[in-house]
PARO-221720 format. One record per residue (C-alpha): residue number from 1; x, y, z. Coordinates in steps of 0.2 Angstrom, whole numbers. Layout:
// residues N
@k=NUM px=X py=Y pz=Z
...
***
This chain:
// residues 371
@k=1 px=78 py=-35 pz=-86
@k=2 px=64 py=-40 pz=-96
@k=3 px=50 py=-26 pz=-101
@k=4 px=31 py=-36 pz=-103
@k=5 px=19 py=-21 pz=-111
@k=6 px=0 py=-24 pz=-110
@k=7 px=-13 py=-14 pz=-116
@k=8 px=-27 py=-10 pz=-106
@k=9 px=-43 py=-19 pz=-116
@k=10 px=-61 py=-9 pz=-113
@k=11 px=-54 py=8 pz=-118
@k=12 px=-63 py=22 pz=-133
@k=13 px=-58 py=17 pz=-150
@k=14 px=-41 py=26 pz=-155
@k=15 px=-35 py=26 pz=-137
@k=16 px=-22 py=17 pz=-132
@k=17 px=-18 py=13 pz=-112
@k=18 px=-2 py=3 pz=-110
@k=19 px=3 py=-4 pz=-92
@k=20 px=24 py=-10 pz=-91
@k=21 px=30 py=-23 pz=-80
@k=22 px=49 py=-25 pz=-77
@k=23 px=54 py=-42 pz=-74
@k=24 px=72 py=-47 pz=-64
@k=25 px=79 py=-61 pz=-59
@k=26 px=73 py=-82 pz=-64
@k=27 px=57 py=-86 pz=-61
@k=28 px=54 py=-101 pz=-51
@k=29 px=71 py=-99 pz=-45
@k=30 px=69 py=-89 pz=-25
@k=31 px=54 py=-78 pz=-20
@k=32 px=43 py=-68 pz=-30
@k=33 px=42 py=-53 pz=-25
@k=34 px=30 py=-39 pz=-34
@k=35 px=34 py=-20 pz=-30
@k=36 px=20 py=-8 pz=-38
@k=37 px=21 py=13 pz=-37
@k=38 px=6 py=27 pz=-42
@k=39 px=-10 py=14 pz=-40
@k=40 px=-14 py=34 pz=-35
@k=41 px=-8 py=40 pz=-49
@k=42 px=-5 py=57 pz=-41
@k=43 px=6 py=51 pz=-28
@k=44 px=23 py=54 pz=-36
@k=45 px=36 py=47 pz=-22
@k=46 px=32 py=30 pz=-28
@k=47 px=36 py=30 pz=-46
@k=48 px=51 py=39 pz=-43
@k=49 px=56 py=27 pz=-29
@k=50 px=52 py=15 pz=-43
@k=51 px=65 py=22 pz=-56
@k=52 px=78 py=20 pz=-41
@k=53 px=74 py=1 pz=-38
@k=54 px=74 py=-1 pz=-57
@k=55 px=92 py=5 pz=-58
@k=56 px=98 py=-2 pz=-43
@k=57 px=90 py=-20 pz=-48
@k=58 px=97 py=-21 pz=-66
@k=59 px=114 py=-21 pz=-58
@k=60 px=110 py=-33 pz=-46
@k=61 px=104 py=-44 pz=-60
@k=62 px=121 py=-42 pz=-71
@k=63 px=128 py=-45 pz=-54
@k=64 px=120 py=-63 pz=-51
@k=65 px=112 py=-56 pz=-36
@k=66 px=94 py=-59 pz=-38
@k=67 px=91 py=-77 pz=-33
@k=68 px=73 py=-77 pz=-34
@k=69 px=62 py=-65 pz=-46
@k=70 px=56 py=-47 pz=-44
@k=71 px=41 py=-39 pz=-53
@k=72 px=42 py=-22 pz=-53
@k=73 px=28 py=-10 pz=-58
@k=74 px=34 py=8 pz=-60
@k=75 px=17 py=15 pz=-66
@k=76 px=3 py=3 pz=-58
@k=77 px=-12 py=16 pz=-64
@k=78 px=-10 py=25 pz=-82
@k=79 px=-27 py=28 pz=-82
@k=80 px=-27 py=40 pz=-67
@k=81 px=-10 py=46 pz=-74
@k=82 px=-20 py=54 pz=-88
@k=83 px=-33 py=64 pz=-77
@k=84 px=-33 py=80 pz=-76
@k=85 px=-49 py=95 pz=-75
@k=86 px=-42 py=112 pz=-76
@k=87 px=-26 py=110 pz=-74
@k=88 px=-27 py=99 pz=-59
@k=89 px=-21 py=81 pz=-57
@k=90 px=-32 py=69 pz=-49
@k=91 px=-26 py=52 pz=-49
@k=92 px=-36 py=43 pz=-32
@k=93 px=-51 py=43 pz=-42
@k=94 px=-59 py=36 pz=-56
@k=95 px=-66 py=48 pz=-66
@k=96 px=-79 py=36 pz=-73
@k=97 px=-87 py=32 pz=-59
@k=98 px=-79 py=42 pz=-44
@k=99 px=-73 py=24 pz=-38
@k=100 px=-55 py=26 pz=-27
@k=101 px=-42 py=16 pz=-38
@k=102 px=-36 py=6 pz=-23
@k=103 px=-54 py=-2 pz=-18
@k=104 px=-65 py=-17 pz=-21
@k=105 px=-51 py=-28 pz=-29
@k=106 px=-55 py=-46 pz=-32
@k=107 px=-58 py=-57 pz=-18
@k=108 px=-57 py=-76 pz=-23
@k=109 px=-59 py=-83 pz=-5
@k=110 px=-75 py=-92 pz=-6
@k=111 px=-73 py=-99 pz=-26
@k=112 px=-55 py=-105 pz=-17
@k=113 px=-62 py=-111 pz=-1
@k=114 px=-74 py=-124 pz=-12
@k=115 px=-61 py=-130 pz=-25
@k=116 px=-46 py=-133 pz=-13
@k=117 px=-53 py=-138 pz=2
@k=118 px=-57 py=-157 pz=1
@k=119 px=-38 py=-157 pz=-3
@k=120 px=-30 py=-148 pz=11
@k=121 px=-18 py=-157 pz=19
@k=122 px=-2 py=-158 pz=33
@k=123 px=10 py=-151 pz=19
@k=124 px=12 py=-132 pz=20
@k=125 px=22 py=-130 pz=3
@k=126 px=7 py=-141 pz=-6
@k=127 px=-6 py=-131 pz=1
@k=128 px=3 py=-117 pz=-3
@k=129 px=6 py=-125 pz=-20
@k=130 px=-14 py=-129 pz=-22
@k=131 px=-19 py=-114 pz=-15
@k=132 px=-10 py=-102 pz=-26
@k=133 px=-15 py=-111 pz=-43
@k=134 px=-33 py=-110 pz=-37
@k=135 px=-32 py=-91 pz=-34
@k=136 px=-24 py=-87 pz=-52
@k=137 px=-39 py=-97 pz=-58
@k=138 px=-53 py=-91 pz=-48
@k=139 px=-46 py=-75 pz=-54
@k=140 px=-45 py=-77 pz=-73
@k=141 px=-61 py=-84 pz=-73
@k=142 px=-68 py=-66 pz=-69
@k=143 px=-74 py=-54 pz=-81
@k=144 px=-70 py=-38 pz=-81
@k=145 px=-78 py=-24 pz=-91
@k=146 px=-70 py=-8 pz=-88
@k=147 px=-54 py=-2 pz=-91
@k=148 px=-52 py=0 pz=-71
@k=149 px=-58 py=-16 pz=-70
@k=150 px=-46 py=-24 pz=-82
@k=151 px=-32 py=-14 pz=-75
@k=152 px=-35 py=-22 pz=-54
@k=153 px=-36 py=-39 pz=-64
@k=154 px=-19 py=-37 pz=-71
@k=155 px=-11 py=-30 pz=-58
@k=156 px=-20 py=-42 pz=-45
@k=157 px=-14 py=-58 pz=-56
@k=158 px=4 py=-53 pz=-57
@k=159 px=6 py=-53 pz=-37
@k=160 px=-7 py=-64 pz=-29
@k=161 px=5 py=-77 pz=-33
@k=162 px=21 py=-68 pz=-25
@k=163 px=27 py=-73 pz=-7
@k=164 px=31 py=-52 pz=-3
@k=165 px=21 py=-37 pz=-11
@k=166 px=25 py=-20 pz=-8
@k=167 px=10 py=-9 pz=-16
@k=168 px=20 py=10 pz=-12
@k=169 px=10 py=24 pz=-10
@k=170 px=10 py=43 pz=0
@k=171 px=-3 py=54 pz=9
@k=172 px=-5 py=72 pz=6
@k=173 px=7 py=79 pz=21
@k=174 px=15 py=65 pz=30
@k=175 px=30 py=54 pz=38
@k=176 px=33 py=35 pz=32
@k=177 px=19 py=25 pz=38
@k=178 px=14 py=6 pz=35
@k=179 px=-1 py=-4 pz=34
@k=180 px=-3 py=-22 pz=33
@k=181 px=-11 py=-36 pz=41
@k=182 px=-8 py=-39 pz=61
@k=183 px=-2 py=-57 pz=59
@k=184 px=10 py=-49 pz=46
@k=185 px=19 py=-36 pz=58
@k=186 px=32 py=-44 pz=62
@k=187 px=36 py=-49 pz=42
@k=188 px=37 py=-32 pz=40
@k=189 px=45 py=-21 pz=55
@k=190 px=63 py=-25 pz=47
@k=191 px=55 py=-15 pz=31
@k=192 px=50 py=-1 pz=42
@k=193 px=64 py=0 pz=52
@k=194 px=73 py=1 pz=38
@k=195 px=62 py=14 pz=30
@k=196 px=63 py=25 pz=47
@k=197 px=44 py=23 pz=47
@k=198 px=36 py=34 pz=62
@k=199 px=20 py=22 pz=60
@k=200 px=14 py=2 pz=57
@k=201 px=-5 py=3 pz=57
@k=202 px=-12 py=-17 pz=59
@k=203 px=-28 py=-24 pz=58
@k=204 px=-36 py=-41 pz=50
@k=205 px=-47 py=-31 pz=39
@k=206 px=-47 py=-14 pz=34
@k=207 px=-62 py=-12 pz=23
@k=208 px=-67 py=-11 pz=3
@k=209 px=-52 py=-24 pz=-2
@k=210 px=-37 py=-14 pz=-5
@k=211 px=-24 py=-20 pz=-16
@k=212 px=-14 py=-27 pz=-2
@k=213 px=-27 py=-36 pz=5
@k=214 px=-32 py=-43 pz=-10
@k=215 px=-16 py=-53 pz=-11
@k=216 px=-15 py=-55 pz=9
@k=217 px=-33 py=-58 pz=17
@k=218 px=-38 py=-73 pz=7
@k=219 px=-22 py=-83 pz=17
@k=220 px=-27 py=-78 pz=33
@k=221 px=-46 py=-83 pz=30
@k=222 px=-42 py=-100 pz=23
@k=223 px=-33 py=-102 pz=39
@k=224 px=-48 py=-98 pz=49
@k=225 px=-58 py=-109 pz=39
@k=226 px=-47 py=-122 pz=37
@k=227 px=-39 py=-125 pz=56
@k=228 px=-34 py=-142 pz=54
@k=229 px=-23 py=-142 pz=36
@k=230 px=-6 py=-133 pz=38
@k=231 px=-10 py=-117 pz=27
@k=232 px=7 py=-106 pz=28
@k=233 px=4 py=-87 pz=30
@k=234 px=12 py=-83 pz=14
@k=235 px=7 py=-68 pz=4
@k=236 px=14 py=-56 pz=13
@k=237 px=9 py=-38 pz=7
@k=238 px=9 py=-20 pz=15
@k=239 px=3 py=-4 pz=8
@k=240 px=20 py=8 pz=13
@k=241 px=16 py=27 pz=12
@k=242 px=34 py=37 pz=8
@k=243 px=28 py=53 pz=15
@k=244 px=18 py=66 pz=6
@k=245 px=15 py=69 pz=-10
@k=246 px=27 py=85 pz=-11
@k=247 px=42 py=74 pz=-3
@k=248 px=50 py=72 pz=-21
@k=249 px=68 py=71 pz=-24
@k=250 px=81 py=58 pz=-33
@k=251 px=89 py=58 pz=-13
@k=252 px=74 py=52 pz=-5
@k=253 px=71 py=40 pz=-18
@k=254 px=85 py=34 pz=-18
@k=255 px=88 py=30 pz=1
@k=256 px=69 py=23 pz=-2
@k=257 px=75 py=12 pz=-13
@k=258 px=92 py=8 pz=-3
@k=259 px=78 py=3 pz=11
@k=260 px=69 py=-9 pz=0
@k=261 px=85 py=-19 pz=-6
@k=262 px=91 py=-19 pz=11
@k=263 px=74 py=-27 pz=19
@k=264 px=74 py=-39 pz=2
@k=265 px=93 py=-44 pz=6
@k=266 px=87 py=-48 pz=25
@k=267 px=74 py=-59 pz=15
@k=268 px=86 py=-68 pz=6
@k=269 px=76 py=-64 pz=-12
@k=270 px=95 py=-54 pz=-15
@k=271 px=112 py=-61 pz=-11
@k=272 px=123 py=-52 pz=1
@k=273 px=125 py=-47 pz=19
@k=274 px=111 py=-35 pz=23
@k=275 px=117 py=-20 pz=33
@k=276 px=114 py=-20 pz=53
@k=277 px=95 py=-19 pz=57
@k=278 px=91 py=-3 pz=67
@k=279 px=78 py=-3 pz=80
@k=280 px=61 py=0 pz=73
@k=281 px=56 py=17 pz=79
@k=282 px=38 py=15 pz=84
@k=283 px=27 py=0 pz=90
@k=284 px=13 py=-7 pz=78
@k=285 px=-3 py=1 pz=81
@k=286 px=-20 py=-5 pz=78
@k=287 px=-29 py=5 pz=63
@k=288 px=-44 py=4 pz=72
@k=289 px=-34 py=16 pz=85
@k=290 px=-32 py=29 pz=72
@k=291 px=-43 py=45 pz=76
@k=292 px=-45 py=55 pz=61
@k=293 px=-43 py=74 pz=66
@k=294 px=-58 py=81 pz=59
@k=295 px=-63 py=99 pz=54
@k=296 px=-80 py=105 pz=65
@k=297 px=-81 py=122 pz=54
@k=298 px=-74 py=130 pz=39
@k=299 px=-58 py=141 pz=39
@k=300 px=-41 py=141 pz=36
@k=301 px=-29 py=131 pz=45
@k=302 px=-16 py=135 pz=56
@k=303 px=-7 py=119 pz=62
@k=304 px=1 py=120 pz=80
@k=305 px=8 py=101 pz=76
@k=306 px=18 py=94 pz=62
@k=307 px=19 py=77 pz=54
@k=308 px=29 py=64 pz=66
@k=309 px=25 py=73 pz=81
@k=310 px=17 py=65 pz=97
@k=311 px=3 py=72 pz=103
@k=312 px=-8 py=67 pz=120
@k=313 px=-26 py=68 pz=119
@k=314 px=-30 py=87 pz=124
@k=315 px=-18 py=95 pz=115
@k=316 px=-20 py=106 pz=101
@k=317 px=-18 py=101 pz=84
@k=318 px=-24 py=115 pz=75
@k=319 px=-32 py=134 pz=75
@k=320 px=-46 py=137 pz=59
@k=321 px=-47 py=157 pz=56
@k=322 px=-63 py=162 pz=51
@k=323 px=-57 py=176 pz=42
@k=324 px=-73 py=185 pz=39
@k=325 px=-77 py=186 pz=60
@k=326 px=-59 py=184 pz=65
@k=327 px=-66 py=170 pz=77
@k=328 px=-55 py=155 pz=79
@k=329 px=-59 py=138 pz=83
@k=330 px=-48 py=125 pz=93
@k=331 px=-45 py=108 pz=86
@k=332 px=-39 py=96 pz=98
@k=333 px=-33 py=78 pz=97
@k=334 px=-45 py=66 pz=107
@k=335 px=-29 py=51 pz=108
@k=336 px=-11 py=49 pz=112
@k=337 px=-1 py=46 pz=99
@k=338 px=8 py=51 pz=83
@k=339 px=0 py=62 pz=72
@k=340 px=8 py=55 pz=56
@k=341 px=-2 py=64 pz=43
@k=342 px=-9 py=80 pz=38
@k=343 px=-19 py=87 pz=24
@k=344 px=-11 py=97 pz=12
@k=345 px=-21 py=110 pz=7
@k=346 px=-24 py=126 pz=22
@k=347 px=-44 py=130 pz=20
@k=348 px=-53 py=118 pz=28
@k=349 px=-74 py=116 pz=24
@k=350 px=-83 py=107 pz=39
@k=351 px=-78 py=90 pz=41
@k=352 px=-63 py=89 pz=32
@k=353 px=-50 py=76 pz=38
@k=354 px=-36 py=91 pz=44
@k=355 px=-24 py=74 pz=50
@k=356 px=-22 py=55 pz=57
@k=357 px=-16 py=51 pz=73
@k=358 px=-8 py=30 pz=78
@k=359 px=-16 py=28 pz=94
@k=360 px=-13 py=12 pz=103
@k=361 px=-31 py=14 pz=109
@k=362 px=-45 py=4 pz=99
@k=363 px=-58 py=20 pz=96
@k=364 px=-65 py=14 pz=78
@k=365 px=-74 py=1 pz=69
@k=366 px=-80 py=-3 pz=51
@k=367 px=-71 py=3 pz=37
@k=368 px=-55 py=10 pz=42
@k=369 px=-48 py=19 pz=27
@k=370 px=-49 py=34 pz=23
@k=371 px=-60 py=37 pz=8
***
């Protein structure tokens, strides 16, 4: 294993930020593959997953068994790490400017597009060759100002280069769920199925340029814009959720991590024979099918369904107590599908998102994130 440190450039005079990126395996020599944890620094399954992978892949590596090279990026946000207002940790948002940390990353398509594509041709690994060059370029070129802005840079030029990225996140109260592209699904069931995950959410664009898609979406547009050279649909990246952000121990982490090796084995990035595939437990579901289960008053909640169960549009999801009147309100699902997330906290204000639902039914459109 090899440690690269950087320091984060923009920050106050006397401060110091430092992000670590722990290098396995030979460059050059198999498939890049980049692995990130805690871009919300306040979701702790990921870094811990992290610590689990960094073992298991320093005896892979004495082993011999790493025939490509892995980046792996235990803390992707130390500037969110360090946020905290009375005693509470907040690491979704940038304090500076309330801006989510896993938004509005780079997107070199266009600057791409207009460099590389008089030279586009009928060989895949060349394009794939030009294409990549052009995007670390397109990319350096940029300016960056902030420390946040510095710090997507970074983390941006270390995987838009890799042929698999995993960017590991959780929600507040939830099962394994993924998201990734939907000509990616089928790079990425074996991932899920090993993970056990309850939900694949899929669409083509999911809004506001999330680390994942930052790597991912500029492939598939340069095929849309490019139909006649053989562009390969390589950058394959998927935000996975392990559960929520109280699902903290060194055994989940650990048959987490177990998960990931097993999907990179399948992938051929480790040597080995990877253990049997089990059947992926749900079916891809578009994002745009996801209904937000949403608050219509304040009070405290009372949830009749937990994470992972399936619910049919009608049923109950949830009772919210006004506990001043004693008058309860019914909130009721308006899809079928799996309700794979829940909020955390039990008082809800009007409008608060109360839980997510996978429906296979397209009920959305625009931004499709939660904020």
């Amino acid at each position: 294993m090899r440690l690269d440190s950087l320091s984060l450039p923009g920050t106050t005079p006397g401060l110091s930020i430092t992000l670590s990126f722990l290098r396995f395996g030979t460059p050059g020599a198999g498939p890049k593959v980049y692995i990130q944890a805690g871009l919300h620094a306040d979701e702790t399954p990921g870094p811990l997953t992290a610590h689990h992978l960094r073992q298991r892949l320093s005896s892979l590596e004495e082993a011999g068994r790493i025939k490509g090279e892995i980046v792996l990026v235990p803390v992707a946000n130390p500037i969110g790490l360090a946020q905290r207002l009375n005693n509470v940790f907040h690491g979704r948002f940038d304090f500076s400017d309330g801006g989510n940390f896993n938004r509005y990353f780079p997107d070199m398509t266009d600057e791409v597009a207009e460099e590389v594509g008089p030279q586009l041709g009928p060989d895949p690994q060349a394009n794939m060759v030009l294409i990549r060059q052009s995007l670390k370029k397109a990319l350096a070129s940029r300016t960056p100002v902030s420390p946040t802005e510095h710090l997507k840079q970074i983390l941006l030029s270390e995987a838009i280069d890799a042929d698999i990225v995993l960017d590991i996140h959780c929600d507040s109260d939830a099962v394994v769920h993924l998201y990734t592209l939907t000509p990616q699904a089928e790079e990425f069931a074996p991932l899920g199925a090993y993970l056990g995950a309850k939900a694949v959410l899929l669409a083509t664009e999911s809004g506001d340029n999330p680390f994942d898609e930052a790597v991912s979406r500029p492939w598939l547009l340069l095929q849309e814009r490019f139909p006649d050279a053989a562009i390969p649909m390589t950058g394959f990246a998927t935000t996975l959720e392990l559960r929520g952000q109280a699902d903290v121990s060194d055994e989940l982490a650990a048959a987490d991590a177990e998960a990931i090796l097993n999907y990179l084995t399948l992938r051929g990035v480790i040597s080995g024979t990877a253990p049997e595939l089990p059947s992926l437990p749900v079916e891809p579901t578009p994002l745009a099918g996801t209904e937000a289960v949403t608050a219509p008053c304040a009070g405290i909640i009372l949830f009749k369904k937990v994470a992972g169960d399936h619910v049919a549009a009608g049923d109950v999801v949830a009772h919210l107590l006004d506990p001043s009147s004693g008058h309860e309100t019914i909130v009721r699902a308006s899809t079928d599908g799996i309700l794979f997330a829940r909020c955390a906290t039990r008082f809800a204000h009007a409008g608060k998102r109360l839980g997510k639902i996978a429906g296979s039914k397209v009920i959305r459109t625009g931004k499709l994130l939660s904020p």
